[in-house]
C-alpha positions in Angstrom: -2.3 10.0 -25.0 -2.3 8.5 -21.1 1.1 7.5 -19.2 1.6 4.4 -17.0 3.8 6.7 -14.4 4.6 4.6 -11.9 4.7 0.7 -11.4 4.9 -1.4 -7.8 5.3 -4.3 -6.1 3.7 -3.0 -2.4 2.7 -5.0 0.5 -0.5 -4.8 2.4 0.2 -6.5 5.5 -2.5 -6.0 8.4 -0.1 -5.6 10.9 0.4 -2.3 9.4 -2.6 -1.0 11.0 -2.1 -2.9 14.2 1.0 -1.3 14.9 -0.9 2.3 14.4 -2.8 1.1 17.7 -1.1 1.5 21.4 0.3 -2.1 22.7 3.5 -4.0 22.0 3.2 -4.0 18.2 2.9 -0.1 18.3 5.5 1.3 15.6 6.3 -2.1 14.7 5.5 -1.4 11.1 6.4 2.5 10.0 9.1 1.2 8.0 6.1 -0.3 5.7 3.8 2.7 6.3 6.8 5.5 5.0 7.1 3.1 2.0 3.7 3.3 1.0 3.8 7.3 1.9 6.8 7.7 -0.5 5.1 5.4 -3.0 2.3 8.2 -2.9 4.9 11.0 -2.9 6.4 9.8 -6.3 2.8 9.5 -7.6 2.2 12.5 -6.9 5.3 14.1 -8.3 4.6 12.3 -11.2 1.5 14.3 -11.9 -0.4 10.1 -11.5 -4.5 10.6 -10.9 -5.8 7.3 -10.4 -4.1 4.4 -8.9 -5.1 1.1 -10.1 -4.5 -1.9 -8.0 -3.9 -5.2 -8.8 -5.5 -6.7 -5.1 -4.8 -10.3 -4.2 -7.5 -10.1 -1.7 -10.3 -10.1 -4.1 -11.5 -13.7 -5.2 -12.9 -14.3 -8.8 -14.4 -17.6 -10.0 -14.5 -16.7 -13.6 -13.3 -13.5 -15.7 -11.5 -10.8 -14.2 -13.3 -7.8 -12.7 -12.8 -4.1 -12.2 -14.6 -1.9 -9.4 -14.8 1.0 -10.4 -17.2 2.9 -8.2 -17.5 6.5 -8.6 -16.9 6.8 -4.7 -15.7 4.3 -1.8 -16.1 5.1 1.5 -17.4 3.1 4.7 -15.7 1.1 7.7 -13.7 -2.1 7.1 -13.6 -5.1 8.7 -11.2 -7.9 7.8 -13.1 -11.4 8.1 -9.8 -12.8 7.9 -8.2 -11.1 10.5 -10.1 -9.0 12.4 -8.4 -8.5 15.5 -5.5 -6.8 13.5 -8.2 -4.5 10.6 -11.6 -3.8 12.4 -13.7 -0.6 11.9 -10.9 1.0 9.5 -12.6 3.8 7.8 -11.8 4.5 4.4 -12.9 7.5 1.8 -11.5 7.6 -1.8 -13.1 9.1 -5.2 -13.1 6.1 -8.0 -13.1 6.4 -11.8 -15.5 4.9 -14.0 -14.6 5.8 -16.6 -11.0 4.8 -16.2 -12.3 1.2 -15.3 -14.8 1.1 -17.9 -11.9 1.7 -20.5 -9.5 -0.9 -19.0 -12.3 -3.4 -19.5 -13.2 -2.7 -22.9 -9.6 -2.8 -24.1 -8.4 -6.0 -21.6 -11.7 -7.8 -23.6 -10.5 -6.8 -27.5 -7.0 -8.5 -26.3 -9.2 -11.3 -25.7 -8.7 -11.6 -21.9 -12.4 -11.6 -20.7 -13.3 -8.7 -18.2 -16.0 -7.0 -16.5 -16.2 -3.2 -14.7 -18.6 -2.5 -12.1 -19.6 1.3 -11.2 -22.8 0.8 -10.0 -22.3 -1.8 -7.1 -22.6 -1.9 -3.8 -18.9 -4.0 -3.5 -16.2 -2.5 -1.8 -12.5 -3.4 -2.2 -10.9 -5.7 -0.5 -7.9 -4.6 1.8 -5.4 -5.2 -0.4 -6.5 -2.2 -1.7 -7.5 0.2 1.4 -4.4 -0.7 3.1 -2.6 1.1 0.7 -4.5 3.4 0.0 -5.0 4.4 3.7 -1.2 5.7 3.5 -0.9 6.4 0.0 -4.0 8.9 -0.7 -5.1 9.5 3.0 -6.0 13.1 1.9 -8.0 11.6 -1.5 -6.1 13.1 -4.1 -6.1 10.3 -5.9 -8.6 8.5 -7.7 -8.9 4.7 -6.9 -9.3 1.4 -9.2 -9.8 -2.0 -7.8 -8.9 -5.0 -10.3 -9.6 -8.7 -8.9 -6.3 -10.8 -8.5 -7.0 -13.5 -6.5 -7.9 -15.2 -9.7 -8.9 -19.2 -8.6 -9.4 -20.5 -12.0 -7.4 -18.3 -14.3 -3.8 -18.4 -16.8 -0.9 -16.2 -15.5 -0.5 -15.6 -19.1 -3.6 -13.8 -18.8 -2.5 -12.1 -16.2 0.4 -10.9 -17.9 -2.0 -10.4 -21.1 -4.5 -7.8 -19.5 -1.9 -6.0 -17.3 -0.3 -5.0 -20.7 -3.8 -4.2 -22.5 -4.6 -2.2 -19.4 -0.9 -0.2 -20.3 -2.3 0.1 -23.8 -5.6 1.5 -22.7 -4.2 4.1 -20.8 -1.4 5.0 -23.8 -3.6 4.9 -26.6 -7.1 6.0 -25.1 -7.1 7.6 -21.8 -6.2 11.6 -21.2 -4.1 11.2 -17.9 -1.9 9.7 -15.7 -2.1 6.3 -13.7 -0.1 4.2 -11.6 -0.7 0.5 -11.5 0.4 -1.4 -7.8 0.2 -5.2 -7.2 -0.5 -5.8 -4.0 0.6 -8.4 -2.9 3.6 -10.6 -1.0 6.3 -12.7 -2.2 6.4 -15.6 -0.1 3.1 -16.1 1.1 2.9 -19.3 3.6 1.5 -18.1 6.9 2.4 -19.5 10.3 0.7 -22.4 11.5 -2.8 -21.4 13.8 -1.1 -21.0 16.9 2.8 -20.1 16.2 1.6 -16.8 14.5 2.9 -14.7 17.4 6.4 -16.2 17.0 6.4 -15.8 13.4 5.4 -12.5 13.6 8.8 -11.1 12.1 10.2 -14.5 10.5 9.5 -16.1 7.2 8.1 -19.5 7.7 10.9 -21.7 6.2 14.6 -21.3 5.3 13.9 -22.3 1.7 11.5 -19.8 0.9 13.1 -17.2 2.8 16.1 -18.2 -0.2 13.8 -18.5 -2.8 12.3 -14.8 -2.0 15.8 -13.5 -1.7 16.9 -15.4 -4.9 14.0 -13.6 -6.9 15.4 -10.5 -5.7 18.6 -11.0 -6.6 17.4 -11.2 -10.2 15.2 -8.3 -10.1 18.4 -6.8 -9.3 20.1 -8.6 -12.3 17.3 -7.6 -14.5 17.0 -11.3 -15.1 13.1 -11.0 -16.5 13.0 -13.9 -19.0 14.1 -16.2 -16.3 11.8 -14.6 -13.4 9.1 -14.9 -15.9 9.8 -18.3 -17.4 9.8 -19.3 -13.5 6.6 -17.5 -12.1 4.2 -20.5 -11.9 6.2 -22.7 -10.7 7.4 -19.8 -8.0 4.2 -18.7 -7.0 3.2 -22.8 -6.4 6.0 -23.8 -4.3 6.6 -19.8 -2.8 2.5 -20.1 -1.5 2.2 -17.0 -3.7 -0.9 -15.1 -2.3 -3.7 -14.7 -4.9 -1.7 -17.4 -7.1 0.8 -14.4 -8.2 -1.7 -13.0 -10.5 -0.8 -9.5 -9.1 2.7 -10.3 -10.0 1.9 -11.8 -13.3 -0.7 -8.0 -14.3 2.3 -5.8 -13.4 5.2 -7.5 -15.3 2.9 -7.6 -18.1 2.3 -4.0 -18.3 5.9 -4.0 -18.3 6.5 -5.9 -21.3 6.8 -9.4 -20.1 9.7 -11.6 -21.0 10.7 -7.8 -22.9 10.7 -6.1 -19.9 14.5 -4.4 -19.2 14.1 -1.9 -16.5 15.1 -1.5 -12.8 13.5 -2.1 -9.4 14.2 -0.1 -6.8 13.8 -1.3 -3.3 11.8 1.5 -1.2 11.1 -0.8 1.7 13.4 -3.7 2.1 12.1 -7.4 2.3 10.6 -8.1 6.0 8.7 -10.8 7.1 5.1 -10.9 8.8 3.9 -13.7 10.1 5.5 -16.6 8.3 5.3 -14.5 4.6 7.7 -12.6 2.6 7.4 -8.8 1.8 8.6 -5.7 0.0 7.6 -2.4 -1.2 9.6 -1.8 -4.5 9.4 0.7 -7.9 9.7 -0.8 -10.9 11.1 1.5 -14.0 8.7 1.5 -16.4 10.3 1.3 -20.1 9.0 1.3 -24.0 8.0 -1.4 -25.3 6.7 -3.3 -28.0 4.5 -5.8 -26.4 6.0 -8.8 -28.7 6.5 -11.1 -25.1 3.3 -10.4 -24.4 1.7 -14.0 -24.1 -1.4 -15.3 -26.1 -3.6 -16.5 -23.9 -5.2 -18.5 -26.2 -1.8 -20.3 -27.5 -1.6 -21.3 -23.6 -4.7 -22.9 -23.9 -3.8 -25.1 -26.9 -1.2 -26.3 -26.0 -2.3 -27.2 -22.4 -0.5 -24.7 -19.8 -1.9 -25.0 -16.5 -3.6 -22.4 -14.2 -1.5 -22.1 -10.8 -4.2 -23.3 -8.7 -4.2 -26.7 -10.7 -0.2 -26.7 -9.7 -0.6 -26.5 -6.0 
């Protein structure tokens, strides 16, 4: 019925809005910005009218959760870093019942999950960031999925990314794209050194591993990158555990997965962490990688945060 159009690894670095502002970080950042505006170009040429997205800045204690509003709009102000996101208005129509549809099929693949259309929540930034670029004139509709996911399996990450694909295929009269938003690398600079990190990756060593991961998107090497997510996003820092990371290669198929990536904004660094903007070709699949999340269990696969 539906079509998962479009699939992406984006970042949502705060500097992005920063270097809207006059000063000396004024520009600093368009290569990021035109990203995300092509991003939202091949949506829309794609004929995509919701954009679901998997945001590593919204923490969950238990289940995963869906905000699905009917309309967002207010001023933002990051608690995290508010001297780079303060007063950012944002204005995007939601979907309920896109959102109340992923939930009901994520929980008959028995990965627990909740939608939410009459709260008073907002997303995170990990989601207006984007979508400040992406959909600044609101043409498309706007999902919100948790992925900063404290106490929860990657393999259930990569379960309900693929039920959400098989929601919108089998159930759902349109088109979505689904963007995990979220870095590679994600170990900030130390309080203080932020400044001088401001374009550098923390380390050499995970400046290799990010560029080694690449390579092998490049390779198509998917079994491997998948075999080698938790242990990636542990020693990487991977911001929200990976579990953005984890959603979108399971809507891809997993360990099945055997499409391309293509590279809209190349890697960069802000402050100390690792990021991209990249398309990822979305195939047919089968779903027989897809993990059982209760098979994990059994037989005693760790969350990521019990890694770290």
């Amino acid at each position: 019925m539906g079509k998962l159009a479009i699939a992406a690894k984006i970042t949502h670095v705060p500097s992005m809005v920063l270097s809207e502002q006059p000063g000396p970080r004024q520009g600093s950042r368009q290569d990021a910005i035109e990203g995300h505006r092509e991003i939202g170009r091949r949506c829309r040429e794609a004929g995509v009218d919701t954009l679901v997205v998997f945001d590593t800045h919204w923490l969950v204690n238990a289940n995963y959760h869906i905000n699905c509003a009917g309309h967002f709009k207010g001023d933002y102000t990051s608690n995290e870093l508010p001297h780079f996101i303060n007063w950012m208005p944002f204005d995007a129509p939601g979907n309920p019942a896109l959102g109340h549809l992923l939930a009901r099929v994520c929980n008959e693949w028995g990965v627990e999950t909740l939608a939410h259309d009459r709260t008073s929540l907002n997303p995170e930034y990990g989601t207006l960031v984007p979508i400040r670029y992406m959909n600044a004139d609101q043409h498309f509709r706007v999902v919100s999925v948790s992925a900063l996911c404290m106490a929860h399996y990657l393999d259930d990450s990569a379960r309900l990314g693929w039920a959400m694909r098989r929601a919108i295929e089998e159930h759902y009269d349109g088109t979505v794209a689904f963007l995990a938003s979220g870095s590679l690398s994600h170990r900030f600079a130390q309080n203080g050194l932020a400044p001088e990190y401001a374009f550098r990756i923390w380390s050499p060593f995970l400046e290799q591993l990010d560029r080694q991961v690449l390579r092998m998107w490049s390779a198509r090497e998917w079994p491997d990158f998948c075999d080698m997510l938790p242990e990636y996003a542990a020693k990487g820092h991977g911001e929200g555990f990976m579990h953005d990371t984890a959603m979108l290669l399971g809507s891809l198929g997993w360990r099945g997965y055997d499409g391309a990536v293509e590279v809209i904004t190349p890697y960069f660094a802000a402050s100390g962490t690792g990021q991209i903007n990249a398309l990822f070709e979305v195939t047919p699949q089968t779903g027989e990688h897809i993990p059982n999340p209760r098979a994990s269990r059994a037989e005693g696969y760790t969350a990521v945060s019990e890694r770290l």
